[in-house]
NUDREN-689347 format. One record per residue (C-alpha): residue in three letters; x, y, z. Coordinates in steps of 0.5 Angstrom, whole numbers, plus 2048, in hexadecimal, padded with zeros to 3 digits. Example, Ala and Ser with C-alpha at 12.3 -4.5 7.8 and 13.67 -1.06 7.14 Angstrom:
+------+-----+-----+-----+
| resn |   x |   y |   z |
+------+-----+-----+-----+
|  ala | 819 | 7F7 | 810 |
|  ser | 81B | 7FE | 80E |
+------+-----+-----+-----+
This chain:
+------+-----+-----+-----+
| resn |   x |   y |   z |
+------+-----+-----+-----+
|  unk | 7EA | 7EB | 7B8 |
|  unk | 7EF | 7F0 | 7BA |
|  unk | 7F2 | 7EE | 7C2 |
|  unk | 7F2 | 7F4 | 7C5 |
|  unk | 7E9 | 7F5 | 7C3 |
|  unk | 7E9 | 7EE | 7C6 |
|  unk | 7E3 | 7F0 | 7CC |
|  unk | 7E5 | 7EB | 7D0 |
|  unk | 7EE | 7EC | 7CE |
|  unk | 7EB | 7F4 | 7D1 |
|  unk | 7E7 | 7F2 | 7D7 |
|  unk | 7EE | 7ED | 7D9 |
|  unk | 7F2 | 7F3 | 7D8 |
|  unk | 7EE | 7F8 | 7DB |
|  unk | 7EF | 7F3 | 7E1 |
|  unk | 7F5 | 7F1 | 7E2 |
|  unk | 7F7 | 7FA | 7E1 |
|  unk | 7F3 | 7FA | 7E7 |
|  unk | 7F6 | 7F5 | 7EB |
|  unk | 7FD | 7F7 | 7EA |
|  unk | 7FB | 7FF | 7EB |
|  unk | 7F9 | 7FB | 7F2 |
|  unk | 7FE | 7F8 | 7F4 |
|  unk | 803 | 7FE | 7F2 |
|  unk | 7FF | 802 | 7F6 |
|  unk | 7FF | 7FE | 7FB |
|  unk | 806 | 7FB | 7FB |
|  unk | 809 | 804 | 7FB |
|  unk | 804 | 806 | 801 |
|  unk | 808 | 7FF | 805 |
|  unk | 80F | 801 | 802 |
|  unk | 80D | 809 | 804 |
|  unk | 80B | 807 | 80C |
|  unk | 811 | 802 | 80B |
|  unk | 815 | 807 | 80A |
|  unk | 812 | 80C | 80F |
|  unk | 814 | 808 | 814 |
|  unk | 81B | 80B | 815 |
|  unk | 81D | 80A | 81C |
|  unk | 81C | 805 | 822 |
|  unk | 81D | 806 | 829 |
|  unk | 81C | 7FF | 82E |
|  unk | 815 | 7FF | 831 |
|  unk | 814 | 801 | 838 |
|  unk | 80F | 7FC | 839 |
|  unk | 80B | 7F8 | 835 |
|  unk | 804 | 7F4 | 838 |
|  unk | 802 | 7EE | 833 |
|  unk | 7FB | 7EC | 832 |
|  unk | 7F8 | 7E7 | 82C |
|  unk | 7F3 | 7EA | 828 |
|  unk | 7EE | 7E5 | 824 |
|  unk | 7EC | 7E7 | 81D |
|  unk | 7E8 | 7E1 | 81C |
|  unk | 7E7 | 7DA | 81E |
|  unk | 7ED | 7D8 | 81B |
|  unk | 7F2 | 7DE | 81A |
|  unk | 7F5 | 7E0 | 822 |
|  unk | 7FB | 7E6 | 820 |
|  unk | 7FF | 7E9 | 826 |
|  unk | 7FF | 7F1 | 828 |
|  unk | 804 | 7F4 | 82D |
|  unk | 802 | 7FA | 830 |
|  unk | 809 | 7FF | 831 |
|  unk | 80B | 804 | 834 |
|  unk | 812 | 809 | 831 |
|  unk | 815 | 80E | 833 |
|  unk | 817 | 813 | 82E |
|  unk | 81A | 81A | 82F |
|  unk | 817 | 81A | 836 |
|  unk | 810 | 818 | 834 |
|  unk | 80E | 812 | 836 |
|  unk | 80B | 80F | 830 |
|  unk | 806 | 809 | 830 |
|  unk | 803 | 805 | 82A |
|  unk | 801 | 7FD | 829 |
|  unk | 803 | 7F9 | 823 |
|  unk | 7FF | 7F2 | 820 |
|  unk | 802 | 7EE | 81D |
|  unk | 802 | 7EC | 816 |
|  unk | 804 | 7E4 | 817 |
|  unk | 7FD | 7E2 | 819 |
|  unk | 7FC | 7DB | 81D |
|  unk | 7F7 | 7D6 | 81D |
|  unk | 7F5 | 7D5 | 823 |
|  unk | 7F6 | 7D9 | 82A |
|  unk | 7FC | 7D4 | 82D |
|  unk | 801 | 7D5 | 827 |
|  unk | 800 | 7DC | 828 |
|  unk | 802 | 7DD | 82F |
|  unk | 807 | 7D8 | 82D |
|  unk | 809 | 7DE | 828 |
|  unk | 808 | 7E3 | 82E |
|  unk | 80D | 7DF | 833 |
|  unk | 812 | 7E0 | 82C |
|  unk | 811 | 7E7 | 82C |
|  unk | 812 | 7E9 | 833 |
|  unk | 818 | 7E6 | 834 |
|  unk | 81A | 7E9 | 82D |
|  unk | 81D | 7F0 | 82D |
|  unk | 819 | 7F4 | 82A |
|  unk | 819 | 7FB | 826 |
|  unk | 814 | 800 | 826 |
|  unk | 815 | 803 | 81E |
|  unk | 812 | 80A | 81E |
|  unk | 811 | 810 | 819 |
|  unk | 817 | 816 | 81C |
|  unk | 812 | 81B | 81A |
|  unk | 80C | 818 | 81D |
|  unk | 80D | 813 | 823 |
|  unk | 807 | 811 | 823 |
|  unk | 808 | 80D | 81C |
|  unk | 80B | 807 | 820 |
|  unk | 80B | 800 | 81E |
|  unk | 80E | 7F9 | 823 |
|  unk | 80E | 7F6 | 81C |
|  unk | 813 | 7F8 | 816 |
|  unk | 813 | 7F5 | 80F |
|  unk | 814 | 7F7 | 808 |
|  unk | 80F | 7F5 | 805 |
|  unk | 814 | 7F1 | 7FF |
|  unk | 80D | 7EB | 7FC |
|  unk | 809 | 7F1 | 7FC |
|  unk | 80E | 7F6 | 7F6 |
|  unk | 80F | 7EE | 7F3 |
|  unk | 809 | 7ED | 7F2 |
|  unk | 808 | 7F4 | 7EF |
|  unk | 80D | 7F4 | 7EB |
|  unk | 80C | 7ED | 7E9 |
|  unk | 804 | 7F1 | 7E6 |
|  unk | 807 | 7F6 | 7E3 |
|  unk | 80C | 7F1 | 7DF |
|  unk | 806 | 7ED | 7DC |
|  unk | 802 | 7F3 | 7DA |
|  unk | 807 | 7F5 | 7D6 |
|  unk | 808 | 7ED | 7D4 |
|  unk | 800 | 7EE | 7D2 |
|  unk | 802 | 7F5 | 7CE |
|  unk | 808 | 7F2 | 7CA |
|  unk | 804 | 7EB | 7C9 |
|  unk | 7FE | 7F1 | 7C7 |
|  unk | 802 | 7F4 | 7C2 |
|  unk | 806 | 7EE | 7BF |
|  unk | 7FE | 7EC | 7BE |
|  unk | 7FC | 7F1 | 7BA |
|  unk | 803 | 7F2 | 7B6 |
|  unk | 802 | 7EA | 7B4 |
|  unk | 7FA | 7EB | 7B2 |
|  unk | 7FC | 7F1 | 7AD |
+------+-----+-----+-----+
């Protein structure tokens, strides 16, 4: 049986194209908010709370206000760490507040604004890392049929 008719080689395949269309759309949509953040201004205020996402996931979230062009500008950001329990947040919470922190923002539009910039490097990795093995996949493909003829 030739590989590429292989039902299951196509439903293997089929899965893996869709994974990796996932993860690069994914991986584009954080690089381009990523790269939309092309300013920063120091926070006028910030007020912290801890928001519970589930019995076992506590992330902080800060509240902040800036000032752009005049406009006072406000926003609130969540954090990506997540922490088990409220105490290890509050303990993130005490390290944020005596950090100084910058409020990134989109020039264009002030209202884009984030407390938390990161470039999002393990989603690309990963994204590349899927494109790498589907065309793996395509050349193994390939030598399968070329060995069978």
């Amino acid at each position: 049986m030739i590989l590429h008719r292989n039902p299951i080689w196509i439903a293997f395949f089929s899965l893996i194209i869709i994974v990796t269309f996932f993860y690069t759309i994914n991986a584009i949509l954080d690089f381009y908010h990523y790269q939309r953040l092309n300013c920063s201004r120091p926070a006028n205020e910030i007020k912290w709370s801890i928001k519970k996402v589930n019995d076992e996931t506590f992330v902080p979230k800060g509240f902040y206000q800036f000032t752009y062009k005049g406009e006072r500008i406000s926003g609130y950001t969540s954090f990506q760490q997540h922490y088990l329990n409220p105490f290890a947040a509050k303990e993130a919470i005490d390290r944020l507040a005596n950090a100084n922190l910058q409020v990134w923002f989109d020039s264009s539009t002030p209202n884009f604004s984030t407390l938390e910039k990161n470039f999002p490097f393990k989603k690309i990795f990963y994204s590349l890392i899927l494109w790498v093995l589907i065309f793996y996949l395509l050349w193994l493909d390939r030598r399968v049929i070329l060995y069978k003829n």
